[in-house]
C-alpha positions in Angstrom: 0.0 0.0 0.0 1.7 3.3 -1.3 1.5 6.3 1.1 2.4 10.2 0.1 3.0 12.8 2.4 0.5 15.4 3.0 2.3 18.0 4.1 0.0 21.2 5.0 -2.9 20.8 8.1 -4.9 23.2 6.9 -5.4 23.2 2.6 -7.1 25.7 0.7 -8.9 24.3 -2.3 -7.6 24.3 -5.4 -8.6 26.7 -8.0 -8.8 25.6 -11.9 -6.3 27.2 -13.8 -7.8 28.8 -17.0 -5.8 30.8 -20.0 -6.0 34.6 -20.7 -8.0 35.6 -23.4 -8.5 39.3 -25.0 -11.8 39.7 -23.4 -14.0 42.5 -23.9 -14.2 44.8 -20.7 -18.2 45.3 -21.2 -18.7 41.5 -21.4 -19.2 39.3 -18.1 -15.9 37.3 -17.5 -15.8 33.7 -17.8 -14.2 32.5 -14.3 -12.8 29.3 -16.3 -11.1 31.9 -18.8 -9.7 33.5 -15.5 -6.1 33.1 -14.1 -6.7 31.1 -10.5 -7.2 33.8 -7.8 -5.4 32.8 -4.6 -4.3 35.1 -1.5 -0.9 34.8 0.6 -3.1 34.5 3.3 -6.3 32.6 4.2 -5.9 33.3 7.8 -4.9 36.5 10.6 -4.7 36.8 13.9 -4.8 40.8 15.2 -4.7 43.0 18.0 -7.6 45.6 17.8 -5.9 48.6 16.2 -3.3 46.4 14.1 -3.7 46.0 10.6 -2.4 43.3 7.7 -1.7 43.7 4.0 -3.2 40.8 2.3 -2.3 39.7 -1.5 -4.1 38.4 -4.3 -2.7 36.9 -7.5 -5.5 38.5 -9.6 -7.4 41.9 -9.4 -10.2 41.4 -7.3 -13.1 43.3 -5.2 -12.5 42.9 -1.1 -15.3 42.8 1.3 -15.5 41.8 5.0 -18.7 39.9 6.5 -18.6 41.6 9.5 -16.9 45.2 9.6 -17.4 46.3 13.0 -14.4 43.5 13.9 -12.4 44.1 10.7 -12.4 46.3 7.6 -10.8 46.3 4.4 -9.7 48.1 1.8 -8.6 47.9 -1.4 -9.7 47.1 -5.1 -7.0 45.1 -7.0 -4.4 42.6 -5.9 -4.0 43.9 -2.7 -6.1 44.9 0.4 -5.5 46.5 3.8 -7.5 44.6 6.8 -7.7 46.3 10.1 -8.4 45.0 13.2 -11.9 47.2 15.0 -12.4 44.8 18.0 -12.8 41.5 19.6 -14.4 38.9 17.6 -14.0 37.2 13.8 -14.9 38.5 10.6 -14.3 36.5 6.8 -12.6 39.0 4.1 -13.3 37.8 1.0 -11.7 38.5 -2.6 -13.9 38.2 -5.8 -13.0 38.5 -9.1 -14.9 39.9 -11.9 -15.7 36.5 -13.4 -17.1 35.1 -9.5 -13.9 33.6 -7.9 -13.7 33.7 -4.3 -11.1 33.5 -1.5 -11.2 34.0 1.8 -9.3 35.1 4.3 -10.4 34.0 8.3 -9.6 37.2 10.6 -9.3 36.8 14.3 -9.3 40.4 16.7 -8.0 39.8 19.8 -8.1 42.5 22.8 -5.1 44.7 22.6 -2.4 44.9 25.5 -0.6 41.9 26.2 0.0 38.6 24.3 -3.2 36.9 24.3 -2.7 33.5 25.7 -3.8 29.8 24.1 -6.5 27.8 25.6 -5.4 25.8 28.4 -5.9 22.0 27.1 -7.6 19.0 29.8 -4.9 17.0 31.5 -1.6 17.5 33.1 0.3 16.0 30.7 -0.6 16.0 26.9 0.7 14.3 23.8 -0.3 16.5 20.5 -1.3 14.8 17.5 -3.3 17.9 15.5 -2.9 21.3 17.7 -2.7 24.7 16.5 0.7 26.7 16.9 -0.8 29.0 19.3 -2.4 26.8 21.3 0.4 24.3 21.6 2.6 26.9 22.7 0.5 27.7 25.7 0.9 24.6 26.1 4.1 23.2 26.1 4.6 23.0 29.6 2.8 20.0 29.6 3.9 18.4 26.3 5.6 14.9 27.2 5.7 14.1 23.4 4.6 15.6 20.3 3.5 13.0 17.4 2.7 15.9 15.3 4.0 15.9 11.4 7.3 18.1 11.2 8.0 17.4 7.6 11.6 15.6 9.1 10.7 12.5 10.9 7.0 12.5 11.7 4.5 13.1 8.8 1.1 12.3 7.7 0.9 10.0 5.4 -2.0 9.4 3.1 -2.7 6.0 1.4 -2.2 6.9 -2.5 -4.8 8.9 -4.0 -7.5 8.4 -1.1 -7.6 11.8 0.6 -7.0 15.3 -1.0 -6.9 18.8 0.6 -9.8 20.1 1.6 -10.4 24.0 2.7 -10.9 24.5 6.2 -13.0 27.5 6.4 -14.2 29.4 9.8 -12.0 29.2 12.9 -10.9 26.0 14.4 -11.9 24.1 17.9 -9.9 26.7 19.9 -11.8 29.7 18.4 -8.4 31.1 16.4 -7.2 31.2 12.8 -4.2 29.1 12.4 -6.1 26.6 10.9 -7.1 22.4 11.6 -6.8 19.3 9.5 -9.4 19.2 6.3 -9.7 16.4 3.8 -11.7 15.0 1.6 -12.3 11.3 -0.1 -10.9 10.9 -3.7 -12.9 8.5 -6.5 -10.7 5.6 -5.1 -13.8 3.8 -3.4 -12.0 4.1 0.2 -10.0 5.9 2.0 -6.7 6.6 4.9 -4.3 8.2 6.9 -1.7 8.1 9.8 0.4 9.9 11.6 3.4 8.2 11.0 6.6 8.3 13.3 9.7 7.2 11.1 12.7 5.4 12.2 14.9 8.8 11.5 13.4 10.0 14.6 12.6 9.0 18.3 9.0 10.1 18.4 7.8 6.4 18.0 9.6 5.9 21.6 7.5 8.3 23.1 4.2 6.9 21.8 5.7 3.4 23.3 6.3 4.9 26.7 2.5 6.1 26.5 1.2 2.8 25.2 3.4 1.5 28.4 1.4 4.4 30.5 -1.7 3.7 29.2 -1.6 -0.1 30.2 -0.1 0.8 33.5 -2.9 2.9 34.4 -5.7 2.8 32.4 -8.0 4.7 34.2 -6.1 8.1 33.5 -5.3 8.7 30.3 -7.4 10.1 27.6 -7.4 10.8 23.6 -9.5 14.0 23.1 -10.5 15.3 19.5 -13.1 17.7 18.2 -14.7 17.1 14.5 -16.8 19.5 12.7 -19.1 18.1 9.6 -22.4 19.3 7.4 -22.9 15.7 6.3 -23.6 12.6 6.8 -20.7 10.7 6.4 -19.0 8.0 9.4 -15.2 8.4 10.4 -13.8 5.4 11.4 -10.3 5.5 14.1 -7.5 3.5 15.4 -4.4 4.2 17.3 -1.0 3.0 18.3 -1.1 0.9 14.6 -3.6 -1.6 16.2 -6.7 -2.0 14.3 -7.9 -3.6 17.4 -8.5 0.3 19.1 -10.9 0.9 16.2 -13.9 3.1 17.1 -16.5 4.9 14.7 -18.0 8.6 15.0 -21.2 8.4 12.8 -24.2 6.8 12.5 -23.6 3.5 11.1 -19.9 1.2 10.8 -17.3 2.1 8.6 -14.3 -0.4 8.1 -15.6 -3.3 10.1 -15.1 -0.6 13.4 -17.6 -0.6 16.2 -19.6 2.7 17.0 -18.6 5.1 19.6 -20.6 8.3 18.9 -22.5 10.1 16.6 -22.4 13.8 16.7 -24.4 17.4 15.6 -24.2 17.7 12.1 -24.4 21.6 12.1 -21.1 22.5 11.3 -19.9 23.7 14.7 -17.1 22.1 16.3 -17.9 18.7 18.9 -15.3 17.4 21.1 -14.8 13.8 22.6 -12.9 12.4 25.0 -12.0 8.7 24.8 -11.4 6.8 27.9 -8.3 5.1 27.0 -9.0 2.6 29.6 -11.7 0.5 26.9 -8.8 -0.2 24.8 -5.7 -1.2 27.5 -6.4 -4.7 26.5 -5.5 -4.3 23.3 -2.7 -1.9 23.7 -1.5 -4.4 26.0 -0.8 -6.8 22.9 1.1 -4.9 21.3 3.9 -2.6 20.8 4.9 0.3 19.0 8.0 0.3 16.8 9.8 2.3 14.5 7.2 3.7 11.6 4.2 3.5 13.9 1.1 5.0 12.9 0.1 6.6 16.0 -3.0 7.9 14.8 -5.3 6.7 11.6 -8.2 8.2 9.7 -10.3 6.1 7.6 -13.4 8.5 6.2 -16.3 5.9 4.2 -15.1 5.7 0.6 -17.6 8.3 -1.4 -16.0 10.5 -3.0 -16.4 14.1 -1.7 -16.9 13.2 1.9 -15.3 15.5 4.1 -13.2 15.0 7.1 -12.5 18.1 9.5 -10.4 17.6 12.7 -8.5 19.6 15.3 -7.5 19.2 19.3 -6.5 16.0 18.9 -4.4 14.9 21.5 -3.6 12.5 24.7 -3.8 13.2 27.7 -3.4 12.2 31.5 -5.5 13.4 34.2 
């Protein structure tokens, strides 16, 4: 089974690519005759009273959904957003022939730094965590099994998953972004967070499985999923197949229900007693090129998979 690295946690989609034309100005512009319009930035984080210059490969018209957080101005490839006051606001960029990009803005109180969510647990293992939360953080970090593009990655199984654009904030109510993917055509679908042998992160997800059999009863993997359809999500952890576990409706990949969950687009967290799977962590062992972490989304093309805060944790 072929895997490729998928290197970003947060993708914007794609734009087709179309061929410049002479195009009369009075006519309505054909957005497949259109360069691809894409911006530098599809996400800020401000101070109220800061402001950001954000780019656009193609003229375009700027507008912000909510402008009593954040303005903007500018008509053409670039645009000026400024921070009003606390809350979130989407600037988007149109082009004549309909494109659109966003960009996700986040106003934060002026004055001091503003500090990260605090995460459950005393100790925490990251697997997908945001760079502002994890730094508020990082007193607690024993390990991090998140992708660093040196030893640890995300691999995706050949063609199953593409990038997907993760639009609105993520779980911890900031812009830096949180995994999105969607299925291909290939009739299935998956994922890991793979720790390599050029690295020792697969130790420290062996000292946890260790942990976890130890003491079952105080460790923890929390996550947060966001979704519009109907689609299952099936799970595993620690490369056993025997921790599978389903969020959905109905079973996906032979795994066994856990939860289902709002379908309204807003982030819902769980927290999985790690103590219903020490039996099977107790058979077996994590080595060199573990997959600490699997995905497996139900193979129709176009489902969507949104994640973010997912991470161990002790008590």
């Amino acid at each position: 089974m072929k895997a490729n690295k998928f290197f970003a946690v947060a993708l914007a989609a794609l734009a087709l690519v179309g061929m410049n034309a002479c195009k009369d100005p009075n006519k309505p512009v054909d957005p497949e005759q259109e360069d691809a319009l894409t911006l530098d930035q599809t996400s800020v984080q401000l101070k109220v009273g800061e402001n950001v210059t954000v780019k656009a490969t193609v003229e375009a018209t700027w507008t912000s959904s909510d402008a009593e957080v954040a303005t903007v101005a500018g008509n053409g490839k670039e645009a000026v957003i400024t921070a009003v006051k606390e809350g979130s606001a989407v600037v988007s960029a149109t082009t004549k022939g309909g494109q659109t990009k966003t960009c996700i803005v986040a106003v934060k109180k002026g004055g001091s730094d503003p500090q990260g969510k605090q995460l459950k647990g005393s100790q925490v293992w990251p697997i997908i965590l945001d760079g502002t939360t994890l730094e508020a953080n990082q007193s607690k970090v024993v390990a991090s099994f998140q992708p660093n593009d040196v030893d640890q990655f995300l691999y995706v199984w050949e063609g199953t998953y593409e990038g997907s654009e993760a639009t609105g904030l993520n779980f911890h109510g900031n812009g830096d972004g949180y995994l999105a993917m969607s299925v291909t055509s290939q009739g299935w679908s998956g994922a890991g967070f793979c720790l390599t042998d050029k690295g020792n992160g697969w130790e420290g997800a062996e000292a946890l499985r260790a942990a976890i059999v130890a003491n079952p009863d105080q460790y923890f993997l929390h996550m947060a999923i966001k979704s519009t359809d109907n689609y299952a999500h099936c799970f595993y952890m620690f490369g056993s197949e025997a921790t599978k576990f389903v969020l959905g409706n109905h079973s996906v990949y032979d795994g066994p229900i856990k939860a289902d969950f709002t379908r309204d687009g807003s982030w819902q967290e769980f927290d999985i007693p790690m103590s219903q799977y020490a039996t099977a962590l107790a058979n077996t062992t994590c080595a060199a090129g573990v997959n600490v972490f699997v995905m497996l989304t139900e193979g129709t093309q176009g489902a969507k998979l949104n994640l973010d805060a997912v991470y161990f944790y002790k008590n």
